[in-house]
C-alpha positions as CSV (number, residue, x, y, z in Angstrom):
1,X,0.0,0.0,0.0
2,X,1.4,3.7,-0.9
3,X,0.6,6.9,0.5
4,X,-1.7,9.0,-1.4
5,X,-2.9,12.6,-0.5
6,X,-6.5,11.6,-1.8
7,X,-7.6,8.9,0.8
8,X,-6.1,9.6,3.8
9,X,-2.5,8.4,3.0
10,X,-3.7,4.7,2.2
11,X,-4.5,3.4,-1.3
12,X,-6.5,0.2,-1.7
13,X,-7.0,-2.4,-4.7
14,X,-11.0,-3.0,-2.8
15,X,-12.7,-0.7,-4.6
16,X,-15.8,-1.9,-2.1
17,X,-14.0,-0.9,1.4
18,X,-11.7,2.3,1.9
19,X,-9.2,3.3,4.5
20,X,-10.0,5.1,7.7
21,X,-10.5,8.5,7.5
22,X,-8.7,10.1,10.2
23,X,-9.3,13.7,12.0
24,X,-5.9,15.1,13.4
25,X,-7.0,16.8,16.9
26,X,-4.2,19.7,17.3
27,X,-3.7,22.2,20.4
28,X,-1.3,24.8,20.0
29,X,-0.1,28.0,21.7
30,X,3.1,29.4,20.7
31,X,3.4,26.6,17.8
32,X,6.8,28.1,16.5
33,X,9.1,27.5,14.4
34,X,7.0,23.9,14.6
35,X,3.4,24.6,13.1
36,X,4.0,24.4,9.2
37,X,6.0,21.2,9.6
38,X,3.7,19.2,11.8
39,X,1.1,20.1,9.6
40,X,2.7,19.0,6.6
41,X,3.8,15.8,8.4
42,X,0.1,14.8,8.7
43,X,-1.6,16.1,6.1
44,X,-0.9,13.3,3.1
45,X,-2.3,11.0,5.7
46,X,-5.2,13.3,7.0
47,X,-9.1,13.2,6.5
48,X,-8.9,16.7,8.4
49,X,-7.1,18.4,10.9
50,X,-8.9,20.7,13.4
51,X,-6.2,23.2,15.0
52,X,-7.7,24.6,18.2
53,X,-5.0,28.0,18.9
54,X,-4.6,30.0,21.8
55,X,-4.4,29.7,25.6
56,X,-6.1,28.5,28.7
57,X,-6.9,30.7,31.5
58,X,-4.0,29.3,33.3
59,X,-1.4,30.0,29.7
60,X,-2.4,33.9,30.7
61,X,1.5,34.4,31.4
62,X,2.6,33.0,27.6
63,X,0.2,34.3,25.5
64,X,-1.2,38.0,24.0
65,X,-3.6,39.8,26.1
66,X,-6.4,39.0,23.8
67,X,-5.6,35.0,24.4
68,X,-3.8,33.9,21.4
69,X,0.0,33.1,20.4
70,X,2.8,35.6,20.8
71,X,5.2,34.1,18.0
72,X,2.8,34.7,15.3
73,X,1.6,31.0,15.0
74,X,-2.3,32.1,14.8
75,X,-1.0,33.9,11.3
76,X,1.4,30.7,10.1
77,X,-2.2,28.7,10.2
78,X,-3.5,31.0,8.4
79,X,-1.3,31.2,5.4
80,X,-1.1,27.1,5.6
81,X,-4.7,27.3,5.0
82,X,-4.4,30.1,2.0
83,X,-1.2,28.4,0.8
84,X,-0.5,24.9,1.7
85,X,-4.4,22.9,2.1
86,X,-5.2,22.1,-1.7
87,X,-8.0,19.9,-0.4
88,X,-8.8,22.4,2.4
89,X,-8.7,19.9,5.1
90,X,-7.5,22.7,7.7
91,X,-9.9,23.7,10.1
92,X,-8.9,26.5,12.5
93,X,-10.7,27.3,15.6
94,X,-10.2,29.7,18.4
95,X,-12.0,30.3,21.5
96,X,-14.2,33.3,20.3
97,X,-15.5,30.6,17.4
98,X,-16.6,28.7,20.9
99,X,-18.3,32.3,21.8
100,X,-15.5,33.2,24.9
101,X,-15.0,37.1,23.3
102,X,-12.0,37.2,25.6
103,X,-10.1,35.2,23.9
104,X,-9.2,32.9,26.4
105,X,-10.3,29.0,27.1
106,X,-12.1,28.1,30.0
107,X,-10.8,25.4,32.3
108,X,-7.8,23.6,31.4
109,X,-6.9,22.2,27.9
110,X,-10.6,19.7,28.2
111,X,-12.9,22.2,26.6
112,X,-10.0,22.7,23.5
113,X,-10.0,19.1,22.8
114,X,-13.6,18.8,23.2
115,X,-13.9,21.8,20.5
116,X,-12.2,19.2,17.7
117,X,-13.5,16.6,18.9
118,X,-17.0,17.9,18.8
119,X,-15.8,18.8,14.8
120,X,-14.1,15.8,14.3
121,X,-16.1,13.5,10.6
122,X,-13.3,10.9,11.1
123,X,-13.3,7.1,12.0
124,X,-10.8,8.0,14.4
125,X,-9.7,10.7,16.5
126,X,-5.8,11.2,16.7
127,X,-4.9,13.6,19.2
128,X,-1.1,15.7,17.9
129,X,0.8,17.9,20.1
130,X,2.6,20.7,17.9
131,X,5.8,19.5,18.6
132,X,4.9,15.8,17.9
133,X,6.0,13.5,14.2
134,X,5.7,10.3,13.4
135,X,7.5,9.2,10.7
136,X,5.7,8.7,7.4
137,X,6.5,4.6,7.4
138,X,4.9,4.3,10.8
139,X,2.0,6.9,10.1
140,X,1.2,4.4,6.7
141,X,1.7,1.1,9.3
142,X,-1.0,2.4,11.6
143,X,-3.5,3.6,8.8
144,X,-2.9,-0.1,7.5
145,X,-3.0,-1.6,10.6
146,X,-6.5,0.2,11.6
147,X,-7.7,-0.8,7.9
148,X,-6.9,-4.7,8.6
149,X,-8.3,-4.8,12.3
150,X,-11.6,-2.6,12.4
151,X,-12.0,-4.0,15.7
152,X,-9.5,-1.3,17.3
153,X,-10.8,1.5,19.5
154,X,-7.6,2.9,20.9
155,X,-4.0,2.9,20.5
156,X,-1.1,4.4,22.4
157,X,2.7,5.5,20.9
158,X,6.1,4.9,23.0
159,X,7.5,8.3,23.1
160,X,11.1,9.7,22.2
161,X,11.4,12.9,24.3
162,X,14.5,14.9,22.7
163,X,16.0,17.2,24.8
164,X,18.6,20.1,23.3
165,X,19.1,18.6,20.0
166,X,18.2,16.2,17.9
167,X,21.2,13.7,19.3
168,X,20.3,13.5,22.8
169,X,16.4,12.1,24.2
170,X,15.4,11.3,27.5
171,X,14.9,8.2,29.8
172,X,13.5,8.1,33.2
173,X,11.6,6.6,36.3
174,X,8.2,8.8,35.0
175,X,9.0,7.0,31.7
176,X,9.2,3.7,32.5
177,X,6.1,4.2,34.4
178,X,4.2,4.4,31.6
179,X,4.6,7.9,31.2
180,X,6.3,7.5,27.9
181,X,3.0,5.8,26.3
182,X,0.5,8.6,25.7
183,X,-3.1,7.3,24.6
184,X,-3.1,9.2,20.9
185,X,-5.5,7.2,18.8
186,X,-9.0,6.5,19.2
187,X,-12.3,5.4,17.6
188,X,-14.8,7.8,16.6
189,X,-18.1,8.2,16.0
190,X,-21.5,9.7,16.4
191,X,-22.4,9.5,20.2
192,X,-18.6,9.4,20.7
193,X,-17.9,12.0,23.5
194,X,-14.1,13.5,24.6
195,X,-14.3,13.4,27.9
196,X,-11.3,14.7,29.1
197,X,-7.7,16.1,28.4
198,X,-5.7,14.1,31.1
199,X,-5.2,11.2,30.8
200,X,-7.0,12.0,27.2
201,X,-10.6,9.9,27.5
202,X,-13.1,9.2,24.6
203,X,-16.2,7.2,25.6
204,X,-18.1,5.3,22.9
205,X,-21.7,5.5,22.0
206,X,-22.4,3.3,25.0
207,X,-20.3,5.4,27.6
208,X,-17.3,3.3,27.8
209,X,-14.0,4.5,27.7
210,X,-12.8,3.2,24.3
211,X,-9.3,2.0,26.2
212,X,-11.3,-0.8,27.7
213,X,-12.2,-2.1,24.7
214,X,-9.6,-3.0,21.9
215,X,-6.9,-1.0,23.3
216,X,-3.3,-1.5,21.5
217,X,-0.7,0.1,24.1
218,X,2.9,1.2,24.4
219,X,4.4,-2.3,24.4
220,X,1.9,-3.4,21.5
221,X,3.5,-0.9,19.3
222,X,6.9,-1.0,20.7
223,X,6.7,-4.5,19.1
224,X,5.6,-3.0,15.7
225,X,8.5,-0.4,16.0
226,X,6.3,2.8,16.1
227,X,7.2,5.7,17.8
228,X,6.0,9.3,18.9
229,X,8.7,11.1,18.2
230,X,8.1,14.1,21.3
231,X,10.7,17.5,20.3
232,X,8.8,19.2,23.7
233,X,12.3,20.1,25.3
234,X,14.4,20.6,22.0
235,X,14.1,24.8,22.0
236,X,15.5,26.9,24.8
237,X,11.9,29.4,23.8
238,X,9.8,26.4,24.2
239,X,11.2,25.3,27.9
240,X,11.1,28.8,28.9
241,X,7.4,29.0,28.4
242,X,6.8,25.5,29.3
243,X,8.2,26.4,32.7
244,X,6.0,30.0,32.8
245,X,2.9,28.0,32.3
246,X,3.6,24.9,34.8
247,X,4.2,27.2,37.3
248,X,0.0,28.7,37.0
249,X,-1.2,25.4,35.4
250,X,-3.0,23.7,38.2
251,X,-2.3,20.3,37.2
252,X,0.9,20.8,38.2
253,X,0.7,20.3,41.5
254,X,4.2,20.9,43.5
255,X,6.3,21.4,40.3
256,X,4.3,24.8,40.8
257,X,7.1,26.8,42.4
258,X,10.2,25.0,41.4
259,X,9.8,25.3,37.8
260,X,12.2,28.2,37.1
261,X,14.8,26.8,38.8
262,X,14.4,23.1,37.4
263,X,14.8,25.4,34.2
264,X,18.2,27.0,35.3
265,X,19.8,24.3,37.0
266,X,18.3,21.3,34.5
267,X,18.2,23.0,31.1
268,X,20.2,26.0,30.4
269,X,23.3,24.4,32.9
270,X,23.4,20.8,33.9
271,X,23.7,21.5,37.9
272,X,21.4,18.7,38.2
273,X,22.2,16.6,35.6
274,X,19.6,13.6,36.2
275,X,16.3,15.7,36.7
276,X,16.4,16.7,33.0
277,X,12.3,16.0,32.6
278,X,10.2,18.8,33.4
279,X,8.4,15.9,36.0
280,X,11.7,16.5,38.4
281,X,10.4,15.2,41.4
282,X,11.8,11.9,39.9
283,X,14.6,10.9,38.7
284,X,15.7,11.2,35.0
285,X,18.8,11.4,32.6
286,X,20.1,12.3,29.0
287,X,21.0,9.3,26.6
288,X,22.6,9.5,23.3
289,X,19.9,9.2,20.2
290,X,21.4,8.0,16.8
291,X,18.2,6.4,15.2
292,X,16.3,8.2,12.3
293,X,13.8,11.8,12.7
294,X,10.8,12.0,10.8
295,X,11.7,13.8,7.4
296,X,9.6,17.5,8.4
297,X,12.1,17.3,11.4
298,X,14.9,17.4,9.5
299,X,14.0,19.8,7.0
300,X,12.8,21.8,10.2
301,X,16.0,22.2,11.6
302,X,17.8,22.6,7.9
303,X,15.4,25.6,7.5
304,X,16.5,26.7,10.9
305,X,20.2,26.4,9.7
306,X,19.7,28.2,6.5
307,X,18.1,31.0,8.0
308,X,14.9,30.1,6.5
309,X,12.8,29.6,9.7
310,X,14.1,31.5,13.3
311,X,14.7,30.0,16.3
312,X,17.8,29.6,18.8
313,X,19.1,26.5,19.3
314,X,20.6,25.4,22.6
315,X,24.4,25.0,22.4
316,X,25.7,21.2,23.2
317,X,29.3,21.8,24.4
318,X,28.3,20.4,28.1
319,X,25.9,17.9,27.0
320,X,28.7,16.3,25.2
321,X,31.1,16.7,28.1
322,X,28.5,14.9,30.3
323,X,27.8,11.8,28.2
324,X,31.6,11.2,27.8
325,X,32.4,11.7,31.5
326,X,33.0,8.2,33.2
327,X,30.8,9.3,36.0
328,X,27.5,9.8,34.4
329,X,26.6,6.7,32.6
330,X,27.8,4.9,36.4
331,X,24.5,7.3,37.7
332,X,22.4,6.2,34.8
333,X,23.0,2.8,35.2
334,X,22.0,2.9,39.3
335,X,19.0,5.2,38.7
336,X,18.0,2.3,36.4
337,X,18.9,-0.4,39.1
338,X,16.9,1.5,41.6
339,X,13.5,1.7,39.2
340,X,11.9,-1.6,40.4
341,X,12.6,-0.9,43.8
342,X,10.6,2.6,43.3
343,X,7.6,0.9,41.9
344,X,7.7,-1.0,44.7
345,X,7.8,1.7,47.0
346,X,5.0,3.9,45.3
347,X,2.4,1.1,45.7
348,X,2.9,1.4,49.3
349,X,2.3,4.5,50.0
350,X,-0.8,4.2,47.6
351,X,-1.8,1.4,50.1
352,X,-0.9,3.3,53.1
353,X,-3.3,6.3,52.0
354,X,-5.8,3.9,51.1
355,X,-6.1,2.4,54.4
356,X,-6.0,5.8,55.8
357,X,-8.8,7.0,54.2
358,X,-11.2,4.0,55.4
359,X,-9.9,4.0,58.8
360,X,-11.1,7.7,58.7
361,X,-14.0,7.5,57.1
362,X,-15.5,3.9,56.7
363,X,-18.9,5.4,55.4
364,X,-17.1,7.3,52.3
365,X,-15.0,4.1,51.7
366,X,-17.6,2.3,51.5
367,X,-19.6,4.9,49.3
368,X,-16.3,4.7,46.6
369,X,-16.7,1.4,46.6
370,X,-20.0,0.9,45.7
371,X,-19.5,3.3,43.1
372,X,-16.6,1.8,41.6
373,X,-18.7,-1.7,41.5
């Protein structure tokens, strides 16, 4: 099967079936440089993409006063649209579309992904962060894969998170927890519902949470060789406002008021060499990354080179110097000894706070319960 800008990126010798048509679901404030290229990534494969722009109440601190981007991308969607969408599958939407004339979006990133959603035609629903590629032979895998097995109502991506560069990614106990393996894909239909951002939820016709159904995850791809290839922490402009808007996001609990200087001493210097995620409450470190990039990637950073497209890049001198000391791969290697032991240890204290609660309150334990059942 080929690619083919007509059908999705699937062609098929059945002229009685055809390939899922799939509705790219994309958030974005402050896209830049990475809009136009994750757009183009998608598109040959794309039924439609739905771009919801601009920021959440608690983004007030990185975006314009009137709730959208500061770097222009608002504009860069809007030439793609003129310039780049022969088959006009671009949607755009903002929050005054969604009737809030400030600008801004209520709550926290669950009514922006209930705004595609709720515009999503597609068979499925894949959810795309800005920053995120696939590469074009695992985008064409998955549309075959989904064309083959009908049956499939979810599907999660093991994630490369790059960090400074295109050579280095980054490994770590929140990873290996599962936090790597993002839920991305998902069935959709009419009386299909988005129910929320985090974890990101669809419920079927029937109310269930498509997951708990035919749900391929993380290790299910890993064995197909498919990856989310994650640039979140490849810009020094997008880890300074990543920081800004963890430290008023109110999911972010007590990374709140340590953000900045997780920033200084685990991004722009190494003082703290294995807390390199932006989840630095845990333990996490910098690994060397020579495997391919999704072709809009690299032409990304060629433009970037050239002059064509602007943004800094982070200089490398100490990264380097760190993964050919002796010392940190001897840290690595005990942080990873150490992981099973900290599984161990969380469940625990899960089932120490669990007893706590029904020693207090036996009634409300109870209540849960029955609820759960």
């Amino acid at each position: 099967m080929n690619a083919s800008p007509h059908t999705g990126g699937l062609e098929t010798s059945n002229t009685e079936s055809r390939p899922p048509r799939v509705t790219f679901g994309v958030i974005v404030l402050n896209g830049e440089p990475f809009t136009r290229y994750c757009l183009r990534s998608v598109y040959p494969f794309a039924h439609e993409i739905i771009v919801v722009e601009g920021a959440a109440l608690g983004a007030a601190g990185v975006s314009r006063p009137d709730g959208h981007s500061t770097d222009g991308t608002l504009d860069v969607l809007r030439e793609f649209q003129s310039v780049e969408d022969p088959y006009h599958r671009v949607q755009v939407v903002t929050a005054e579309d969604e009737g809030h004339s400030n600008g801004f979006w209520p709550g926290e990133k669950d009514e922006q992904s209930q705004a595609y959603a709720r515009r999503a035609t597609g068979d499925y629903l894949w959810q795309v962060d800005i920053d995120e590629f696939y590469t074009e032979r695992d985008m064409r895998l998955v549309l075959e894969l989904l064309a083959d097995s009908p049956s499939i109502t979810a599907a999660s991506f093991p994630m490369l998170v790059f960090w400074g560069g295109l050579d280095y990614r980054i490994d770590g106990w929140y990873q290996r927890r599962g936090g790597a393996s993002p839920p991305r894909l998902f069935r959709w239909g009419p009386g299909y519902r988005y129910a929320k951002h985090r974890p990101a939820t669809v419920l079927d016709d029937r109310g269930r949470d498509v997951r708990s159904l035919e749900w391929l995850d993380g290790p299910a791809m890993e064995l197909l060789g498919v990856r989310l290839f994650h640039y979140s922490l490849l810009f020094p402009q997008q880890v300074l406002a990543k920081a800004e808007y963890l430290r008023n996001a109110p999911h972010a609990g007590i990374r709140q008021a340590h953000m900045r200087q997780w920033m200084m001493d685990s991004y722009f210097t190494l003082r703290r060499p294995y807390r390199v995620h932006a989840a630095f409450t845990e333990p996490s470190w910098l690994e060397r990354y020579e495997g391919p990039h999704p072709a809009e990637v690299l032409r990304m950073m060629d433009d970037i080179r050239a002059g064509r497209t602007s943004a800094a890049l982070r200089p490398t001198e100490d990264v380097e110097a760190l993964l050919r000391s002796w010392w940190y791969p001897v840290g690595r290697g005990l942080y990873k000894a150490l992981f099973p032991a900290s599984v161990v240890s969380r469940r625990i204290r899960a089932f120490v706070r669990r007893t706590r609660r029904v020693i207090s309150d036996p009634r409300a334990a109870l209540a849960r319960y029955r609820a759960r059942a």
